[in-house]
N, C-alpha and C positions, 0 to 999 in steps of 0.2 A: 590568516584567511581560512575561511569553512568551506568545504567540499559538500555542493549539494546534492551528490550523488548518496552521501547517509543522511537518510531521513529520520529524525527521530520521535520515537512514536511515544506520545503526551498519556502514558494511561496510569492516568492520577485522578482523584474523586471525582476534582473543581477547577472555575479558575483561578482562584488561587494558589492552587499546589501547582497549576502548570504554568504561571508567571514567576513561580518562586525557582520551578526548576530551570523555565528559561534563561533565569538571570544566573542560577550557576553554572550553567554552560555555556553562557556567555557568545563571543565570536568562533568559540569549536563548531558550532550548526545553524544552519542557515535556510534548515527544511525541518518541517513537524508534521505528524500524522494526530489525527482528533480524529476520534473513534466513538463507536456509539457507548460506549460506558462513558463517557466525557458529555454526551449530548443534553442530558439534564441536569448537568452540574456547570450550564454557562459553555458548553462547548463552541456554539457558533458564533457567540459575545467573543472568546478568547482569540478565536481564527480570527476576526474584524481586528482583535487588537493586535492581532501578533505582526498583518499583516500593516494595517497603518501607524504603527506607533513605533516597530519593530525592524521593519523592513523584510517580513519572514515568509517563504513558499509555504503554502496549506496545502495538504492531504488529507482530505476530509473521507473519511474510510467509514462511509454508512451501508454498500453490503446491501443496496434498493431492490426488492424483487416484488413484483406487485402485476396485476395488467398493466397493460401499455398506458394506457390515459393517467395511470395513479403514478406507475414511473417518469413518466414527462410529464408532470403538474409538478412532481417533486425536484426533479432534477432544473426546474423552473427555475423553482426557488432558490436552489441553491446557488441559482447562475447569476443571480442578479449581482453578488457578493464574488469582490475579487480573488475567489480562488484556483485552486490550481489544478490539484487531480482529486478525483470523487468514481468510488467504487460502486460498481452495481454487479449483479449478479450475471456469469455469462451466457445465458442462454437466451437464443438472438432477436428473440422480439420485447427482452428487458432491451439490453443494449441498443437495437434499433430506438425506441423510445425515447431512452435517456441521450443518443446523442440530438435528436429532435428539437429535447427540452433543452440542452448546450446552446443550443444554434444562434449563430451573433454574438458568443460569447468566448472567453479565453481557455472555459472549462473543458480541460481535457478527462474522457470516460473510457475507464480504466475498469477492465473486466476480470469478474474472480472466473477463474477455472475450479478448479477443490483446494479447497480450504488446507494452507500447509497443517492444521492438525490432526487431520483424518487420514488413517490408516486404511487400508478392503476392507479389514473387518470393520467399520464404519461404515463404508461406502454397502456393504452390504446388510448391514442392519438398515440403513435409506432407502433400501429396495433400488439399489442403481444398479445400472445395466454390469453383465460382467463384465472383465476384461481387467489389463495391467493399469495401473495408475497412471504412469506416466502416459501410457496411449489414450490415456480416453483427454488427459492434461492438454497433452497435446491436437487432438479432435477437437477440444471445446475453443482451443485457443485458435486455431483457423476458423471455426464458425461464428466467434466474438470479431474477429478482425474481420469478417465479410460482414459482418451485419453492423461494421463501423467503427469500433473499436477502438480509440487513441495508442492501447497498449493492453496489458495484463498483467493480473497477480499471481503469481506462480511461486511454486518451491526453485530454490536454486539448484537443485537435484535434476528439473525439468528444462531449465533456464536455453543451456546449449541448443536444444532440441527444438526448442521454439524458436529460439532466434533463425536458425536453418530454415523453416517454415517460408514460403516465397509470402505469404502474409504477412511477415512481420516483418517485411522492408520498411525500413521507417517508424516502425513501433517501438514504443516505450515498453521494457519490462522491468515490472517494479517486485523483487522480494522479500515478503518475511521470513519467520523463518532463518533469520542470519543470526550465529553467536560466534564470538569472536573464541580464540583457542581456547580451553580451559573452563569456559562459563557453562553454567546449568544450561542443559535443554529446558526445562520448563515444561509448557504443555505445547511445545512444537515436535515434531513425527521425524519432519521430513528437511534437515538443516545443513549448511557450508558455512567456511568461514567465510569473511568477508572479501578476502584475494579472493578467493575460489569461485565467489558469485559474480563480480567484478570480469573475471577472466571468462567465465563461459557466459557473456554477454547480457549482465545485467546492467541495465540504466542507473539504478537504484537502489538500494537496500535499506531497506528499514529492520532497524533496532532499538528496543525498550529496557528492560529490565538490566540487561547489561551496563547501559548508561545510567538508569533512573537509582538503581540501586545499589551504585557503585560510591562510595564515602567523597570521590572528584570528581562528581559525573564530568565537570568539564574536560577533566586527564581521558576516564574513558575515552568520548566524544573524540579527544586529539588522538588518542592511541588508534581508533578503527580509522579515521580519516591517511594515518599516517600510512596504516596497511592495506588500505586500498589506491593508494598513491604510488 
């Protein structure tokens, strides 16, 4: 059996590289994230298949930031389609909007705080306000969760700290940012193992490259499930 607490994130051309990879990992997952590199290579064709042919939770990780009217027209769209979580950006009148555009729907809207690959020195080339990372992490993730929130994407490094938040009774925290012992960082900052995210009160953790580029993805796959178990 698959633990849909690892999500694992489909960042492959098309959809066929991401039916190929689903079929080698088999019953190890049971959750996929479809991102915007996947978007025009059949990404929202693949979510339709994964979910009716497959039986498979979507995480549609499109990152919506727009006025209010162009993030509820879009998160519309996406609602009409039986998915699961769908990321928008979290400052509170994307989020207000996008749960708008949710509404009568199963789509739970899952707010970015900062991007686990951004470091200050990022945040300050952005021109963002100063302050620690994790406090501004944790500011945005109480202003996401008032203005509606299902949950947030967060570093696991921030994970703890939000869950404390009396906002996030009941909310989903979903991180990337997770490699299991041993594996490359990549282009992530700010990372845990997957016990480590697991334990300081993550819902969820998504992983890619560990899995997609591993010679068993489906052994991967079983090996993080095992260790977050």
């Amino acid at each position: 059996m698959s633990d849909d607490r690892l999500i694992v994130a489909l960042d492959v051309p098309n959809v066929l590289d991401g039916l190929a990879l689903v079929e080698k990992i088999g019953d190890a997952a049971s959750f996929y994230k479809i991102g915007l590199g996947m978007l025009t290579g059949g990404g929202l064709a693949l979510a339709n298949e994964l979910k009716a042919d497959h039986g498979k939770k979507i995480f549609m990780d499109m990152k919506f930031f727009d006025i209010g009217a162009t993030v509820e027209a879009a998160v519309r769209g996406m609602a009409q389609f039986d998915l699961d979580l769908l990321t928008v950006h979290g400052d509170p009148h994307v989020v207000n909007a996008a749960k708008q555009g949710a509404a009568g729907s199963n789509l739970k809207i899952m707010a970015v705080t900062i991007l686990t690959s951004l470091d200050r020195a990022d945040l300050d080339g952005a021109l963002i306000k100063d302050g620690d990372i994790v406090d501004l992490v944790q500011e945005r993730a109480g202003r996401a969760f008032d203005a509606g929130a299902d949950g947030v994407i967060a570093s696991p490094q921030e994970a703890a700290l939000i869950r404390a938040l009396p906002e996030a009774d009941g909310k989903l925290i979903v991180t990337p940012g997770v490699r299991p012992a041993g594996a490359a960082l990549g282009d992530q900052k700010r990372v845990a193992t997957p016990a480590q995210a697991i334990a300081d009160g993550v819902d969820h953790i998504v992983v890619g490259r560990p899995i997609w580029q591993a010679a068993d993805p489906r052994a991967a796959a079983r090996a993080i499930t095992q260790e977050i178990a």
